[in-house]
MIFIVEX-41565 format. One line per 8 residues: number of its first residue (from 1); their letters; for each residue x, y, z of N, C-alpha, C, O, CB. Coordinates in pm, 1 decimal, decimal comma. Glycine has a CB too. Example, Ala and Ser with C-alpha at 12.3 -4.5 7.8 and 13.67 -1.06 7.14 Angstrom:
# residues 2
1 = AS = 1319,0/-569,0/780,0/1230,0/-450,0/780,0/1320,0/-330,0/780,0/1423,6/-331,9/846,5/1130,8/-447,3/904,6 ~ 1285,0/-225,0/708,0/1367,0/-106,0/714,0/1290,0/3,0/787,0/1340,9/113,8/803,9/1408,4/-59,8/572,5;
This chain:
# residues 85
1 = XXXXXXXX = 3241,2/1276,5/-5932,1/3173,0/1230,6/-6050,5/3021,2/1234,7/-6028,2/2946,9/1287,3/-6111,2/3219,5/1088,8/-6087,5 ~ 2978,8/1181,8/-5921,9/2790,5/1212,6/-5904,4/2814,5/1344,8/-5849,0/2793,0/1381,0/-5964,7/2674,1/1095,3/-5774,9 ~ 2829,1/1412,0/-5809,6/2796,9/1527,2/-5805,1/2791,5/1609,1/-5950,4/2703,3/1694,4/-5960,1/2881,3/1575,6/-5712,2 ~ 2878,5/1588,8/-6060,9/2871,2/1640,7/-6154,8/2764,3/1563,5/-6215,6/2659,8/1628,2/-6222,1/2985,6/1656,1/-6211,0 ~ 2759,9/1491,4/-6244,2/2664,1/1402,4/-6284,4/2500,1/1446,3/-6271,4/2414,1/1469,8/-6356,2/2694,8/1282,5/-6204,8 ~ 2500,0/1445,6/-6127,2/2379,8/1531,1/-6015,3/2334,5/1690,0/-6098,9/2227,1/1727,2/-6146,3/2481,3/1581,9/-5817,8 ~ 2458,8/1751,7/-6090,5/2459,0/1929,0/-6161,7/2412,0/1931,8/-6288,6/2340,6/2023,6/-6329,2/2614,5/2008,4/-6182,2 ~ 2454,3/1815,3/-6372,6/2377,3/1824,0/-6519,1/2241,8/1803,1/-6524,9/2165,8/1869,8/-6595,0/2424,8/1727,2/-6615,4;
9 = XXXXXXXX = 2207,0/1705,4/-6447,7/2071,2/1644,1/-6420,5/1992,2/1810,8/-6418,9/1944,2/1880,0/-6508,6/2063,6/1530,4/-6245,9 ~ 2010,5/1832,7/-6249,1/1966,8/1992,4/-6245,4/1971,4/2077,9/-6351,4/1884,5/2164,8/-6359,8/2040,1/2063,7/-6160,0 ~ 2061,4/2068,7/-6438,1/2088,4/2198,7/-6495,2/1978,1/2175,0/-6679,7/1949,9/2257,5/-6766,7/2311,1/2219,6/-6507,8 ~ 1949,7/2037,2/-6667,6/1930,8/1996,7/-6798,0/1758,6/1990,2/-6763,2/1675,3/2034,1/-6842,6/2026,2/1842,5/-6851,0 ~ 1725,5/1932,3/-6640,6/1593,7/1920,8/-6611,6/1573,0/1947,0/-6516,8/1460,1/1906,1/-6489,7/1540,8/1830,8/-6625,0 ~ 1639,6/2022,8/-6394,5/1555,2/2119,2/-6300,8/1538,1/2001,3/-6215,7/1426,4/2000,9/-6163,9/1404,4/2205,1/-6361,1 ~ 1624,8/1882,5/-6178,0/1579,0/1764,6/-6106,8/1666,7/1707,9/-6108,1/1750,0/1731,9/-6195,5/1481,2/1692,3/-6141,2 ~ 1695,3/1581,8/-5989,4/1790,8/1485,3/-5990,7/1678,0/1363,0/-5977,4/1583,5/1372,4/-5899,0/1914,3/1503,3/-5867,0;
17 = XXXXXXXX = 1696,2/1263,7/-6051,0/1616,9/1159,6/-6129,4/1693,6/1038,2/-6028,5/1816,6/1041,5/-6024,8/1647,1/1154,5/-6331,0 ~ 1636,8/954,8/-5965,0/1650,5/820,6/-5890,9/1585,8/723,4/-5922,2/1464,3/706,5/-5912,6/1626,9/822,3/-5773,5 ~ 1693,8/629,8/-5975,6/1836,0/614,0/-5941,4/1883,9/690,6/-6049,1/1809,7/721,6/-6142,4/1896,3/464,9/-5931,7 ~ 2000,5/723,1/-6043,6/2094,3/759,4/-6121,4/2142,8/717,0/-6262,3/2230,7/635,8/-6291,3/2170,5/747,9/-6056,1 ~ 2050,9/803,9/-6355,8/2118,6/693,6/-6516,6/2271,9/631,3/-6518,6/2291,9/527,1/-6581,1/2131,2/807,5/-6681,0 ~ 2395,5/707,5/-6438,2/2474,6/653,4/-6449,9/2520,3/547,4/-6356,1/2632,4/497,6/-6365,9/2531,6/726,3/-6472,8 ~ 2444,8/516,9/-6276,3/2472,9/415,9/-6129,6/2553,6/293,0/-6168,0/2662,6/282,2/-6111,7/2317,6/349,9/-6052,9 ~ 2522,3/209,2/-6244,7/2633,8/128,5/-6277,0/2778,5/193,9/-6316,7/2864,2/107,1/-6299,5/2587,9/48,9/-6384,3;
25 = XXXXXXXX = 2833,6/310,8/-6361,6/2914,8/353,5/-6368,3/3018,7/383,3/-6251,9/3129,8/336,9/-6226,3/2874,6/420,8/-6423,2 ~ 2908,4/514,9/-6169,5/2955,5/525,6/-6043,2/2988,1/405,2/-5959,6/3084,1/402,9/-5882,6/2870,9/595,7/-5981,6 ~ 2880,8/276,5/-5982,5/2957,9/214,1/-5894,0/3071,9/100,4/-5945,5/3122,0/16,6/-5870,5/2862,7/158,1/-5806,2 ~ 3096,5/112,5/-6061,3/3252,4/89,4/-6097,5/3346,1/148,7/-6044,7/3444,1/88,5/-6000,6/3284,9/111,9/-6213,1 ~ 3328,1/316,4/-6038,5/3456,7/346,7/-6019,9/3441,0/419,1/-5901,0/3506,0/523,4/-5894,1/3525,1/415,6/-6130,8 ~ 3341,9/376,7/-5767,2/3343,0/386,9/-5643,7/3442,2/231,2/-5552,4/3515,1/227,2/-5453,3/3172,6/406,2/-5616,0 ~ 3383,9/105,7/-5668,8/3464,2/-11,5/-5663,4/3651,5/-44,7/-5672,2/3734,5/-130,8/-5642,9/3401,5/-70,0/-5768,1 ~ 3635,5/134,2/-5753,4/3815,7/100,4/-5782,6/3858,0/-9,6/-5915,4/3969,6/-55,1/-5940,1/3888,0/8,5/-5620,2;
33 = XXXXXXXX = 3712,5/-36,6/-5998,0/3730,2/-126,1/-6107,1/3762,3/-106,2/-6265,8/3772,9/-180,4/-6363,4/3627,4/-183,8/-6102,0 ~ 3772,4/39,1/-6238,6/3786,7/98,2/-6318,0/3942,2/153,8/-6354,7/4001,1/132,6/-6248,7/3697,7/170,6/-6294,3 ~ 4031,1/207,8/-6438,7/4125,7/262,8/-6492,8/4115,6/364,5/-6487,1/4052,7/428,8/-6571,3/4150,9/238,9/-6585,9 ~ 4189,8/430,6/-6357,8/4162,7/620,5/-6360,1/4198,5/685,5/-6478,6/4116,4/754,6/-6539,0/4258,2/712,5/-6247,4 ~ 4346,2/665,4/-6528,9/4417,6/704,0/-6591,0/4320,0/724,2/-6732,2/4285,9/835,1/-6773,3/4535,4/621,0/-6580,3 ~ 4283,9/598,3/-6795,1/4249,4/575,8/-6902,3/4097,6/604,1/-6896,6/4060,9/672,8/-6992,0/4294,9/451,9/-6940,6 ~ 4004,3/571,2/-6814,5/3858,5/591,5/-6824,7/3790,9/676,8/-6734,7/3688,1/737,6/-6764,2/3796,5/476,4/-6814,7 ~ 3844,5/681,6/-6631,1/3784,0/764,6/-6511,7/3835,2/912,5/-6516,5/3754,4/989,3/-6464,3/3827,2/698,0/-6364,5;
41 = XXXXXXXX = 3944,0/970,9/-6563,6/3965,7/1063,7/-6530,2/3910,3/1166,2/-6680,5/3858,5/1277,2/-6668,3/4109,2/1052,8/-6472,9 ~ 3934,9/1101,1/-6807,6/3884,3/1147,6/-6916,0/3741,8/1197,1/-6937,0/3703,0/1299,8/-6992,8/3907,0/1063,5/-6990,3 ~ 3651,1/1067,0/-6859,5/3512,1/1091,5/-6856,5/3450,6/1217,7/-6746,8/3348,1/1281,3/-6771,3/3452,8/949,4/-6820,8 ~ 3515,2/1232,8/-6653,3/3536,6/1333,7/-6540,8/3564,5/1449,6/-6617,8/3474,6/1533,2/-6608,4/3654,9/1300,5/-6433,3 ~ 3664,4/1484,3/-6694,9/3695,1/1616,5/-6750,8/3630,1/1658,5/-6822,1/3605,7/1779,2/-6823,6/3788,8/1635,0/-6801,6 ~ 3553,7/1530,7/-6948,9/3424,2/1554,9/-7053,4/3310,6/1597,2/-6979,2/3257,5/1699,4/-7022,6/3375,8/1420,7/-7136,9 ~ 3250,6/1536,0/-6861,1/3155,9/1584,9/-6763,8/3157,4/1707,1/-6740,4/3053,1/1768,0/-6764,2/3164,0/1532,8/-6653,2 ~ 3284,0/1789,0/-6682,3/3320,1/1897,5/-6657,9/3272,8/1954,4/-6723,7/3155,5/1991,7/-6721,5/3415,9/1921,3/-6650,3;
49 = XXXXXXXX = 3380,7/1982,0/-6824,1/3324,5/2059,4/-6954,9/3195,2/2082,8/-6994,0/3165,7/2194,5/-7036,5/3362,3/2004,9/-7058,8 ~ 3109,8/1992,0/-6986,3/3009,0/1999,0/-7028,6/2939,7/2075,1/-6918,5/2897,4/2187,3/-6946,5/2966,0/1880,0/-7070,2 ~ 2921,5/2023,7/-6786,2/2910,5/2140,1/-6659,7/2916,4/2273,8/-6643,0/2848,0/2355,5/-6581,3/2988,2/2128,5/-6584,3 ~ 3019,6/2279,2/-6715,7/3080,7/2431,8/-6688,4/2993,4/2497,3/-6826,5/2938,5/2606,3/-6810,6/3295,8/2447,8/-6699,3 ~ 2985,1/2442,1/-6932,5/2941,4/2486,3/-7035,9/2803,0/2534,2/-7027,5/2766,2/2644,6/-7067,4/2960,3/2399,9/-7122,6 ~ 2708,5/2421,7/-6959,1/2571,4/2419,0/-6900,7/2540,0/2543,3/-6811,5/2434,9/2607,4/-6813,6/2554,0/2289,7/-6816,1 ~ 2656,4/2567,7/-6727,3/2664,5/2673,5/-6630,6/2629,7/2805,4/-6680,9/2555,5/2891,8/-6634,2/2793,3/2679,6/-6576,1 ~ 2692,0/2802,0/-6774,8/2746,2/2935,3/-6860,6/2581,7/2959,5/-6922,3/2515,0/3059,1/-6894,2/2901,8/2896,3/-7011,5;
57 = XXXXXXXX = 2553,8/2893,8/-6974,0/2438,1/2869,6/-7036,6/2311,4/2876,6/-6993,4/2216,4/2891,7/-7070,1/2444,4/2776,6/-7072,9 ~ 2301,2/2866,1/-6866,8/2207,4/2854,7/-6750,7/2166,2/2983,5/-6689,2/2236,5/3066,9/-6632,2/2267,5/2772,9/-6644,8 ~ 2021,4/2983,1/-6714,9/1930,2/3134,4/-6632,9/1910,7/3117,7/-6500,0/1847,5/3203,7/-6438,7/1763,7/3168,2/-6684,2 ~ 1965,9/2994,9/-6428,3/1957,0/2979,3/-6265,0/2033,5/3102,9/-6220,0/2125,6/3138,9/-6293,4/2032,3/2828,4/-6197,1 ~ 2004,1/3185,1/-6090,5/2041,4/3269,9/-6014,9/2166,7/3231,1/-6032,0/2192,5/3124,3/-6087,5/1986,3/3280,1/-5892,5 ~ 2299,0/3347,7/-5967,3/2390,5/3321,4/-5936,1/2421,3/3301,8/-5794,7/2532,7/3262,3/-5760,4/2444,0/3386,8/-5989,1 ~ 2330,4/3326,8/-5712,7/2330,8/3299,9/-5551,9/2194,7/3244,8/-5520,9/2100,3/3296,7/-5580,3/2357,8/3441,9/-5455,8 ~ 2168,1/3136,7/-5427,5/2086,0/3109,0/-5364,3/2034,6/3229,7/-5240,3/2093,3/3309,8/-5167,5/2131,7/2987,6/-5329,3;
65 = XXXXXXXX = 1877,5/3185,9/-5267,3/1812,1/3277,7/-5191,5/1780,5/3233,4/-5081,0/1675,6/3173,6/-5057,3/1713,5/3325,7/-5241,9 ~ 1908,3/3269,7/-4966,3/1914,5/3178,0/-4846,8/1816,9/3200,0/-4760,6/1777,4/3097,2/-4705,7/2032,3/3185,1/-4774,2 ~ 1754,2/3316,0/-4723,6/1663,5/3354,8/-4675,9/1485,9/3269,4/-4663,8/1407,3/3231,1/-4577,1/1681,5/3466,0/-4740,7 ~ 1500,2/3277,3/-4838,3/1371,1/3219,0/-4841,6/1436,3/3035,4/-4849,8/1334,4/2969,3/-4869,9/1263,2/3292,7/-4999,2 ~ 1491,7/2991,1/-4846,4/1465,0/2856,1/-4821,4/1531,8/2811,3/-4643,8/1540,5/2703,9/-4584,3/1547,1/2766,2/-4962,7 ~ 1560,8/2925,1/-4614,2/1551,6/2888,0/-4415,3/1412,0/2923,0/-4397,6/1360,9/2835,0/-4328,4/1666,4/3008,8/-4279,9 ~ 1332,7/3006,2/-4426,9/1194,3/3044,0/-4433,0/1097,1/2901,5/-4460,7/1012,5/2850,7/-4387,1/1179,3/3161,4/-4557,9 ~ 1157,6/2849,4/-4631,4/1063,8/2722,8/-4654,5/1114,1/2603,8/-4554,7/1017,1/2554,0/-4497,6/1072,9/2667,4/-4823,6;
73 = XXXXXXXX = 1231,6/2547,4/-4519,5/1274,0/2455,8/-4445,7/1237,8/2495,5/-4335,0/1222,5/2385,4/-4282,1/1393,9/2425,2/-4454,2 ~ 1205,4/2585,7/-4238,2/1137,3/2625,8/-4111,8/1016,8/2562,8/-4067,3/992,0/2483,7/-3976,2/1107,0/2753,6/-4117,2 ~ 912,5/2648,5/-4202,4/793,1/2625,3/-4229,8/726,7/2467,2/-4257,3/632,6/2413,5/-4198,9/782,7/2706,2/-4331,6 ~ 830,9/2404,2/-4392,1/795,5/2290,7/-4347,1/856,1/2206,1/-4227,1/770,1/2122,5/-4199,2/799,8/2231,3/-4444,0 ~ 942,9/2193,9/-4161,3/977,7/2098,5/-4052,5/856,2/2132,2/-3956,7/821,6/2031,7/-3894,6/1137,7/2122,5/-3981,9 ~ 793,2/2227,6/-3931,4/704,5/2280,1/-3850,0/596,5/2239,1/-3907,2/542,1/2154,5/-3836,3/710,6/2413,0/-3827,0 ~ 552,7/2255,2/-3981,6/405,4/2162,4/-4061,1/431,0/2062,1/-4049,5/347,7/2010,2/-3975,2/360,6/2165,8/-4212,4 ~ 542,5/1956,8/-4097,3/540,5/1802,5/-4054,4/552,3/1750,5/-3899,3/503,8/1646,1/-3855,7/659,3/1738,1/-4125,0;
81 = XXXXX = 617,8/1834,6/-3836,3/663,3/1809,5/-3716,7/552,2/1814,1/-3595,1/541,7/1727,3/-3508,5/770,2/1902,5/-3699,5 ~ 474,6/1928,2/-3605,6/388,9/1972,0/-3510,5/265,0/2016,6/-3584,4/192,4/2084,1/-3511,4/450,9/2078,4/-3425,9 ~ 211,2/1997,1/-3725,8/80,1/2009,5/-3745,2/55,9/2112,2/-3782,6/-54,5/2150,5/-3821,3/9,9/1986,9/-3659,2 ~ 187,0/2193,6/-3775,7/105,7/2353,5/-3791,9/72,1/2407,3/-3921,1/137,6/2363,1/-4015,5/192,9/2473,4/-3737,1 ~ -15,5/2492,6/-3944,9/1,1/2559,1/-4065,5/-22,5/2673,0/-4100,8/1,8/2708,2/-4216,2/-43,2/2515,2/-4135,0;
């Protein structure tokens, strides 16, 4: 559920926003306080849907450009780490 949750965020604004608009939710039904059957699993499939729909819809690459972000994660651990630049 936060992970989908997370993917819309991205997909709607290019960002995941903290805390989480839905955090009281998640942590209902991280609590187990919730009704899978009846509330948790319905809202999960509407999420989906909407996910998948967003997906479809979405000019993001279809593959990450692994290259250049071992390149940027290199670069910065090495600038924070040791100064360099």
């Amino acid at each position: 559920m936060r992970a989908a949750i997370q993917t819309k965020d991205i997909l709607l604004n290019g960002t995941i926003s903290y805390p989480l608009r839905d955090a009281p939710f998640l942590l209902q039904v991280k609590a187990g306080q919730l009704d899978y059957t009846n509330e948790v699993a319905p809202a999960l499939e509407s999420l989906m849907d909407e996910v998948e729909r967003l997906v479809n819809e979405s000019d993001l690459p279809e593959k990450v450009d692994k290259e250049y972000w071992n390149i940027f994660l290199c670069e910065t651990l090495e600038k924070s780490r040791f100064g360099v630049s």
